[in-house]
N, C-alpha and C positions, 0 to 999 in steps of 0.2 A: 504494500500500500504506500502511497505518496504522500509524505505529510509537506503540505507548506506552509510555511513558518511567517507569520504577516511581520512587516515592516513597520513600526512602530516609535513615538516621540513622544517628548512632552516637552507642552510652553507653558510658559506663565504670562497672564495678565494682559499684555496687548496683543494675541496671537489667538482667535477663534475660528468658531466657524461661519457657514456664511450670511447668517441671519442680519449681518453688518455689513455684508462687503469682506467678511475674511478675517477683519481687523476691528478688536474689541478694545480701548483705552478707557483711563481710568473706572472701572467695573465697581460701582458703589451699590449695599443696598438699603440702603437707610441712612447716611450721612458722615458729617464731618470724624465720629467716633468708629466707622466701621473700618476694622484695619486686618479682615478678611483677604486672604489669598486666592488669587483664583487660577487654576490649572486644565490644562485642555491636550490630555493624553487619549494619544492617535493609535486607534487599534481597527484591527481590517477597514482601513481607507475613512474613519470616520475619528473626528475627533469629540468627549464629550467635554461640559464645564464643567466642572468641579470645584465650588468655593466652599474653602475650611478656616472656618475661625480656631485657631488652639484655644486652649486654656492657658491664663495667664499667670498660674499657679506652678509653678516648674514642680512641687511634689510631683502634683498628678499627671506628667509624661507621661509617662506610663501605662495609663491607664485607657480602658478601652475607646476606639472611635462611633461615635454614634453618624447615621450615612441618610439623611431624610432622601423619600421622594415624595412628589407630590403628587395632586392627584387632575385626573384628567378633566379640562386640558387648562393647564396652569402652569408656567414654568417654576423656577425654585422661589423669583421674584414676589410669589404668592407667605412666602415663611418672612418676609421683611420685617415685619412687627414683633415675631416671636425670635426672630434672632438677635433682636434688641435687647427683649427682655432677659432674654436665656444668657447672653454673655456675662451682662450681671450679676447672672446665679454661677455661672460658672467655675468661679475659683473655689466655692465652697464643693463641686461635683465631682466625684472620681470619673469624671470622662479627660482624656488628652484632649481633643480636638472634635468638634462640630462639621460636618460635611454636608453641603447641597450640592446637588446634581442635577443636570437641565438632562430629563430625555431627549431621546435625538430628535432636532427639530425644534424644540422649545428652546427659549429662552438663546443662553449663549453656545449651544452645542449645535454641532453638526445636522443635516438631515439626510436622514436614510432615502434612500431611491424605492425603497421598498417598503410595508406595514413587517413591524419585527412583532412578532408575539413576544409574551410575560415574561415566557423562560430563555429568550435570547436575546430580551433584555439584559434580564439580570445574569448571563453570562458574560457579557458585555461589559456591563459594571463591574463584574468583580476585576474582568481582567485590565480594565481602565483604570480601575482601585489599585492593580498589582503594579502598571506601570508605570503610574504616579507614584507611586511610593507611600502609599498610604497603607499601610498594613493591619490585619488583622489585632486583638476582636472586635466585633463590629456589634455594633449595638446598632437594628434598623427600624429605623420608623419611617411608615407611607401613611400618606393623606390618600384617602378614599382610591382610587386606581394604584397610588404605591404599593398598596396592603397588596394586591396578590402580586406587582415584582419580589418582594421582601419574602412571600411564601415560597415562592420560588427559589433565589436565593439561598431562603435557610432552607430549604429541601438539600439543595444542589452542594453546600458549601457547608453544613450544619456544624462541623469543626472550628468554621471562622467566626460564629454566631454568638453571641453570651445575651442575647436581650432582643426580643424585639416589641416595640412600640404601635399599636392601629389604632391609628387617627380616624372614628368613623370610616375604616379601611373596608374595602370591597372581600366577599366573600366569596369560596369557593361557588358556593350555593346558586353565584346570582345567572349562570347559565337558566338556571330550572322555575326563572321565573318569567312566567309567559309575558307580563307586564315590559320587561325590560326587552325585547324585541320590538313593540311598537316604539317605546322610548327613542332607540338608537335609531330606528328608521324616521323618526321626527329630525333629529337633533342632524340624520346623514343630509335630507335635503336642507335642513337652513344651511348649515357649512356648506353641499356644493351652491347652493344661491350668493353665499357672501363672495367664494369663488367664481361667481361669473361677474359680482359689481367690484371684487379686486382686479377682477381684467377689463372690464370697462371704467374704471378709476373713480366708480362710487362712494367706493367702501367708506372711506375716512368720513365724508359728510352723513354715512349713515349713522353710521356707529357713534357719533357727534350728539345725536338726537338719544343717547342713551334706551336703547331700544331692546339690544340685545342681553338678554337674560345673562345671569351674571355665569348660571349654570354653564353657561358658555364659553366663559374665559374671559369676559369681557364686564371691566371693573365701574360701578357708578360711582359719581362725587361721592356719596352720603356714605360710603366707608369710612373704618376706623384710619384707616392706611394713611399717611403721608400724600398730600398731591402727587411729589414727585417719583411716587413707585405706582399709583395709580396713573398715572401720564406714559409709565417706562412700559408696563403689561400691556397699556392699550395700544401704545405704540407697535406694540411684537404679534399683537391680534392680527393686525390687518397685512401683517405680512405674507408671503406666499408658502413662508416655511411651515408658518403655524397653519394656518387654513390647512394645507395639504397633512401634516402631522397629524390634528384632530380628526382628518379623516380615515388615515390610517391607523387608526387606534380604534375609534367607534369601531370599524371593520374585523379587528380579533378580540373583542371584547367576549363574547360569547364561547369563542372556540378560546382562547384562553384561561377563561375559570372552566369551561369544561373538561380540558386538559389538566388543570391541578385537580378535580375534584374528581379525574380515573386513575392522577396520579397518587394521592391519596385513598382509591379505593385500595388498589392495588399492594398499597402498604400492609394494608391488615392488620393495621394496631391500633391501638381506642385513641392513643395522643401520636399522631404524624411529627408533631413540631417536639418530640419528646418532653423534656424536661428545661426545654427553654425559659428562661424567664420571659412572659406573654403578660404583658399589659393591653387592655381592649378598652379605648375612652371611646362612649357611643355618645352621639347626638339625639335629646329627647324630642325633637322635630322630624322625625321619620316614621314612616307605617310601620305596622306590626307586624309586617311580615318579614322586613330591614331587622327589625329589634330582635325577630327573636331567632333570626339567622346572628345575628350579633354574640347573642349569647350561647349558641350553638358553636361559634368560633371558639370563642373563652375555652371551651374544654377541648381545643385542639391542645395543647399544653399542660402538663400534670404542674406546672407552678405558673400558674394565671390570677388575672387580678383585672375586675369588669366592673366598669361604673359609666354612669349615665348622667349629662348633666343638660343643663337647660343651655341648648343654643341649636342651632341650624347646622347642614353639613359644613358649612363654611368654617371652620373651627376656626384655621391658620389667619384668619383674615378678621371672624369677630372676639374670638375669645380665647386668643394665642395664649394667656398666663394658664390657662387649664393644657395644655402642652407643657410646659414646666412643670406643674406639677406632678403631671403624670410621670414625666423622664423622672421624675425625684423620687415617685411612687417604683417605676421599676428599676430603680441602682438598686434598691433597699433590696431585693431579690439577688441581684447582679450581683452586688456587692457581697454577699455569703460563699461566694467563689466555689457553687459546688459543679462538679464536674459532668458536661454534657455528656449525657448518652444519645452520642451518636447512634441514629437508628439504621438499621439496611433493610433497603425494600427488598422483595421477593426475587425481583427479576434485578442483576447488577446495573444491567443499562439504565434503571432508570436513577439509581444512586447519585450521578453525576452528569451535568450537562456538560458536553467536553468538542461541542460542536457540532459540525451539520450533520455529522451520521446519528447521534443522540435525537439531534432535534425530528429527524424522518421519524427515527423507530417513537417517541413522544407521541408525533403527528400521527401515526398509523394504529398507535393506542387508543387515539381520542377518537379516531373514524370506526372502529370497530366495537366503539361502547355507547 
């Protein structure tokens, strides 16, 4: 067999992809105090962003990296508020460093030519995470669509994992609800309608009249947020990277939690995510059939910890300080250092996502179940 070996870099800071023109300077997300790094390691021909605040507490080096993603379709620019607050708490946290990451497409990363499903995403990331130099443990937390990259993830990686974090995070479950196929097929034609007024050069005076639901990507005055991060998001909406992104993502939405939820059948054990430390902060604005897949999640993990509190999906954006405390709520687990049991599925291939031949035999799982 052939293995080729991808060619691979890393820049920092004025060196992106093409959502700019190629070329990204001064990369701010919240102001004169933000003194985040940001990094854009190139793996199979694409480059992602990567911005990591450390801790400014030199004990805690050491200690593990927490890897947000966000959720669809929002670049990392959506965590501005809460990475405000969080740096603050920070030197009292056994974390090293704080990481965002733009999926490809968003934000300041790359875009894919093609829609990547969950789990080659988060092969992606790790291995963007490996060539950046950001190393393991990882503590991961996703915003609603992050939750099933992170599943993923700590499926594929479960060795690197010591914590992970859901932010009203999407469920295996949500293939199996008949509800969310009309949803995406709502939400597919307004995205290609914006892409036909971004090629007829409407777009910017629509989206003006504040029109487009926020569900969308697309941010009103009357947020908590800063003007100037609400100006930066809206600005990245009307571009042709995100238009095209958001629709290639709507697109494996389905066949991606179906794929973790054969991938998971297939494990055959009562907790998948083993003995992770699994923190689940749900949003008390969602149906009952959201909540109680929510809490159905919680017992993916034999050491979880599941609360509900009063706000909208929106968490990163209305009520970032309940993110804080949640990270605070799962160190407390974390920080007991006791030793993952890594689990193995039944079948080896599915252990580890190790590339495209992984990814078929995956794909040929989820079509025969």
């Amino acid at each position: 067999m052939l293995l080729l070996f991808p060619f691979y870099s890393v820049a920092t800071n004025n060196v992106g992809g093409s959502n700019s023109g190629g070329s990204f300077s001064n990369i701010n997300y919240f102001g004169w105090n933000d003194y985040g790094v940001s990094v854009f390691p190139e793996f199979k021909d694409l480059k992602m962003h990567i911005r990591c605040y450390r801790n400014l507490n030199l004990t805690k080096i050491n200690k593990p990296t927490a890897i947000f993603d966000s959720g669809l379709p929002f670049p990392s620019l959506a965590y501005a508020d809460f990475i405000e607050e969080l740096i603050a708490e920070l030197p009292s946290m056994n974390i090293g460093k704080v990481c965002f990451f733009d999926r490809y497409g968003y934000g300041y990363s790359d875009p894919s030519p093609y829609a990547l499903n969950s789990n080659e995403t988060a092969y992606r990331l790790h291995e963007s995470l490996r060539i950046a130099h950001i190393n393991p443990p990882y503590i991961l937390a996703g915003w609603s669509w992050g939750n099933v990259d992170n599943q993923f993830f700590a499926h594929n990686y479960m060795q690197d994992v010591v914590g992970i974090l859901s932010i009203d995070g999407t469920d295996s479950g949500y293939a199996t609800d008949s509800n969310n196929l009309g949803i995406i097929s709502t939400a597919t034609t307004y995205f290609n309608n914006l892409v036909a007024m971004q090629n007829n050069g409407t777009i910017k005076s629509f989206t003006e009249h504040n029109v487009v639901p926020m569900a969308y990507g697309y941010l009103p005055n009357n947020t908590n947020m800063t003007q100037s991060v609400v100006n930066k998001i809206n600005n990245l909406f009307i571009t042709e990277d995100f238009l095209n992104v958001a629709l290639q993502e709507l697109s494996i939405m389905i066949s991606s939690t179906q794929l973790l939820a054969n991938v998971y059948s297939a494990m055959n054990v009562t907790c998948p995510l083993s003995n992770i430390p699994f923190f689940v902060l749900t949003a008390d604005q969602n149906d009952t059939v959201w909540n109680n897949r929510q809490t159905q999640m919680a017992t993916m993990s034999s050491v979880s910890e599941h609360i509900f509190i009063k706000s909208s999906h929106f968490i990163p954006i209305d009520k970032p300080y309940f993110i804080v405390s949640s990270l605070k709520s799962l160190l407390k687990n974390v920080d007991k250092q006791i030793p993952i049991n890594v689990l193995q599925s039944k079948n080896n291939s599915l252990k580890k996502y190790e590339g495209d031949e992984t990814l078929v035999f995956l794909n040929s799982l989820a079509a025969k179940n």
